[in-house]
C-alpha positions in Angstrom: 18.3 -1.6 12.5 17.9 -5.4 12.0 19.0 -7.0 8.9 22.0 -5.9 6.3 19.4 -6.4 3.3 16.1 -5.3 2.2 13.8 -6.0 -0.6 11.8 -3.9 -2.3 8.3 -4.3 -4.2 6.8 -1.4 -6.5 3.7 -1.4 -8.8 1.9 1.2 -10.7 -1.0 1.5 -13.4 -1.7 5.0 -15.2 -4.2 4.9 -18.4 -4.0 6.2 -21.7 -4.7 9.3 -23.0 -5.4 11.3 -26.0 -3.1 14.4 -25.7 0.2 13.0 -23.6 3.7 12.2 -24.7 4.6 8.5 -23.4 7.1 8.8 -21.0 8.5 5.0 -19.6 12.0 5.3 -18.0 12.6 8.9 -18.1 12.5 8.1 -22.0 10.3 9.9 -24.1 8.2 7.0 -26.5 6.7 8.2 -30.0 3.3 6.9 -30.0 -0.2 8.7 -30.5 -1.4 8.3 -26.6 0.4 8.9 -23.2 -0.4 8.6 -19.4 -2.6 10.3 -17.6 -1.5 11.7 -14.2 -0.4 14.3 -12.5 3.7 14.1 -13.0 4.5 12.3 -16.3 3.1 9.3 -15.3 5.9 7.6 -16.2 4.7 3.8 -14.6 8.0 2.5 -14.6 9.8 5.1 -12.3 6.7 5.4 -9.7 7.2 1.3 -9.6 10.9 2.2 -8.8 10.3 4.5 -6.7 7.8 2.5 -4.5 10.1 -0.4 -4.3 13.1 1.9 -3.0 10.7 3.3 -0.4 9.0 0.6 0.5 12.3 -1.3 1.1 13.6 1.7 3.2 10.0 1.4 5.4 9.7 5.2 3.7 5.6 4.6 2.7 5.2 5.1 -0.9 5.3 7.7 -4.0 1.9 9.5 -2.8 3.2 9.9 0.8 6.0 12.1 -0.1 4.6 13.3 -3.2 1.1 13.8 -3.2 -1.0 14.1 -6.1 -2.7 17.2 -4.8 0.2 19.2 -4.4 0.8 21.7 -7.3 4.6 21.6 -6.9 4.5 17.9 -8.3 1.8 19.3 -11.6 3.7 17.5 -14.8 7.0 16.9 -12.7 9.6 14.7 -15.0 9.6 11.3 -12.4 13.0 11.3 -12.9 13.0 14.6 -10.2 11.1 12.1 -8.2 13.3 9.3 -8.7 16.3 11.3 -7.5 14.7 12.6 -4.7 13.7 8.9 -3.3 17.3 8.0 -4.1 18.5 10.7 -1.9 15.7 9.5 1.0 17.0 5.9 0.8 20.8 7.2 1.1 20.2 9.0 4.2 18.3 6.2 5.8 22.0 4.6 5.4 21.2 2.2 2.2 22.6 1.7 -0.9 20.9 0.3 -4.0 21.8 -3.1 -5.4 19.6 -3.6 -7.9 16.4 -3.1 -9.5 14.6 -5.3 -11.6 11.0 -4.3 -13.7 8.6 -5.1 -16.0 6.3 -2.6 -17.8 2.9 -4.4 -19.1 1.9 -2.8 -22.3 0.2 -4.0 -25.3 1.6 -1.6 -27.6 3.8 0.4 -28.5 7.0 -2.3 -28.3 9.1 -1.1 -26.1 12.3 -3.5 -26.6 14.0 -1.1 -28.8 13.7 1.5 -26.0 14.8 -1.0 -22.7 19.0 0.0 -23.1 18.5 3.7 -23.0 15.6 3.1 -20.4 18.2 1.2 -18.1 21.1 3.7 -19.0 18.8 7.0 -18.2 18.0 5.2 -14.4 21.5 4.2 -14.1 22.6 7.8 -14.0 19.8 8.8 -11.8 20.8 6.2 -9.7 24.4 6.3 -9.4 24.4 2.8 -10.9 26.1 0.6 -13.4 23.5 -0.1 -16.1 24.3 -4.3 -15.6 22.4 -3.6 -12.1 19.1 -2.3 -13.7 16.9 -4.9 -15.7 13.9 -3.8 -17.3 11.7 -6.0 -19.1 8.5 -5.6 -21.4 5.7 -8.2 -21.5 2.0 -7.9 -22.9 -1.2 -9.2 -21.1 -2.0 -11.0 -24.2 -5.5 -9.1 -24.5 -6.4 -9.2 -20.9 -8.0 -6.5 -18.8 -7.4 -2.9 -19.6 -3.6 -3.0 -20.2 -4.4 -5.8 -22.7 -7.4 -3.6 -24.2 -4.8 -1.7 -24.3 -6.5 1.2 -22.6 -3.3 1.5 -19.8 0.2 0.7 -19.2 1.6 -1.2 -15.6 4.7 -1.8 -14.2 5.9 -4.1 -11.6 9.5 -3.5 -9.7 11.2 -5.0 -7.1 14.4 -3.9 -5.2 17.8 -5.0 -3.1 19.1 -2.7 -0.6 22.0 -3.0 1.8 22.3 -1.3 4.8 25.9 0.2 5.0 25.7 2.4 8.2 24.9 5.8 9.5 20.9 7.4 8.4 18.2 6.9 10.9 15.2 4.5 11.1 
């Protein structure tokens, strides 16, 4: 093992869809489109969890979870989430922090961030002040700012404690 700390870096884009519940954090969102994918496309967690991974040298979401497996069909990404958690702790790490963004046009998200960052605190094991989410637009730019999809960028810290296997 060389080095105590590792970062982290996680992105994912889903578009949206006529006939889906918006799912961002493990928090279900009112609005009259969701995202299309094979879990809950929840962009925000499959950012997580490629950051956590990725730090870890674990590959990424699609390695471990593959999108042709049926066992993974409309999966809540919070399963995922805990699962990647569990990867990272054997390896011998422990989470930091995490810090994301979720690119959206609409719906506004602000009034959803604190029970977004409370839901992945408890799947986490993690005091909510070490999770910061953040919502930005792409101020009419590309598809997320046609509005036809929804991104999310994350990034982690991990520190190696001892014990797991690399």
């Amino acid at each position: 093992m060389t080095g105590r700390w590792r970062v982290g870096l996680g992105y994912d884009i889903h578009p949206l869809v006529e006939g889906r519940q918006l799912v961002l954090g493990g928090i279900a969102i009112a609005y009259e489109r969701g995202l299309a994918g094979h879990s809950d496309a929840d962009v925000l967690i499959h950012s997580l969890c490629d950051a956590l991974l990725g730090a870890a040298a674990l590959g990424d979401l699609g390695r471990h979870f593959p999108d042709t497996d049926p066992r993974y069909k409309d999966i809540s990404s919070g399963e995922l989430l805990r699962s990647v958690a569990a990867m990272v702790g054997q390896r011998g790490f422990r989470i930091e922090n995490v810090d994301a963004t979720i690119v959206a046009e609409e719906p506004r998200l602000a009034p959803f961030i604190e029970a977004m960052r409370n839901h992945l605190a408890e799947i986490l094991n993690l005091a909510p002040e070490q999770i910061s989410i953040k919502a930005k637009t792409h101020e009419g730019l590309d598809a997320v700012g046609r509005g036809d999809a929804i991104a999310a960028y994350a990034v982690c810290l991990l520190e190696h404690v001892g014990g797991g296997t690399l």
